[in-house]
Each structure stands twice: as structure tokens, then as C-alpha cells.
N, C-alpha and C positions, 0 to 999 in steps of 0.2 A: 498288844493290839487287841481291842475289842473285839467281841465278835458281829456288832456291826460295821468297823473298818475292813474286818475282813471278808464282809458280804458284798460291800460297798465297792470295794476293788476287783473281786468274781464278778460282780456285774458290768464294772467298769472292763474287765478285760474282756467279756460277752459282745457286748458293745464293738469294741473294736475288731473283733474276730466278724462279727456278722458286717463292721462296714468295709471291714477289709475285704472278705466275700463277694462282696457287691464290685468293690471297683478290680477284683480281679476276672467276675464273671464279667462286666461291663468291656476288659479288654479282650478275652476268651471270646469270648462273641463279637465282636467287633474285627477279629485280624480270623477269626473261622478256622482256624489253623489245619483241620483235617477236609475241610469244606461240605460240613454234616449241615447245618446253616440252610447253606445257599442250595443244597437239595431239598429242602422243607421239611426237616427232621424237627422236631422238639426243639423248643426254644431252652429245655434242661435236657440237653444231649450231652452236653458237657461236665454235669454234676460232680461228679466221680473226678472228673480233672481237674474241676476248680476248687472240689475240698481237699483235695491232693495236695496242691498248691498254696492253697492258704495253710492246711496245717505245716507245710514244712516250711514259709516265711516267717508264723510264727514261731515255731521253735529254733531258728537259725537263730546264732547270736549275733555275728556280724554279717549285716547284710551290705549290696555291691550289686552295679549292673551286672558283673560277671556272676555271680553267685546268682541273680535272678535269670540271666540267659539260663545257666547251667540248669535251674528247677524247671524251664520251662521247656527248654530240650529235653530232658529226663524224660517228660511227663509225654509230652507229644512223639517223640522218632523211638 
């Protein structure tokens, strides 16, 4: 493999780590889960949980709603 295929696919895996990011800050924020939010805290109160979150979705091999409950109790309780 070249080493523009293998720039190519770093980027490509960037890409998907920052859109994953997004729609998991989009549900983080939307369900408020500690209710930081709806007291008028930072709208990046969460930060810290949502990269939490997304690094351990991406490194999970098989992913499951139960294995998403599980990362998502982890992180919250």
C-alpha cells in the first residue's frame, strides 16, 4: 500500500471519528443526561463524555444496543 492510500484512509478514518463526534454530542445533548444543559451550563459541558464515548465505539469490535447502553451507563452513573 502506498503511502498515499495510506494517508488517504487516516483521513478517511478522521472523517468518520469527527462525524461520529457529532451525532454522538447531538444525542448527549439532546437526552442532557446529568441535566448540566437545562441549568445553562456550556453547551461543551459534555466534552469529556462525548470523547469518552466515541473513542470506546470506535475501538469496540462488535458493536450492539447493549454494548452501547453499557458505554453509555459507564460514562454517565
Amino acid at each position: 500500500m502506498s503511502h498515499q492510500q495510506t494517508s488517504g484512509k487516516l483521513a478517511g478514518a478522521d472523517v468518520a471519528r469527527r462525524e461520529l463526534y457529532q451525532v454522538v454530542k447531538e444525542v448527549v445533548d439532546h437526552f442532557d443526561p446529568i441535566g448540566l444543559l437545562s441549568l445553562g451550563c456550556p453547551d461543551d459541558e459534555y466534552t469529556p463524555e462525548i470523547k469518552r464515548i466515541t473513542q470506546k465505539l470506535c475501538t469496540t469490535k462488535e458493536l450492539s444496543l447493549e454494548i452501547v447502553q453499557a458505554i453509555l451507563y459507564e460514562t454517565f452513573v
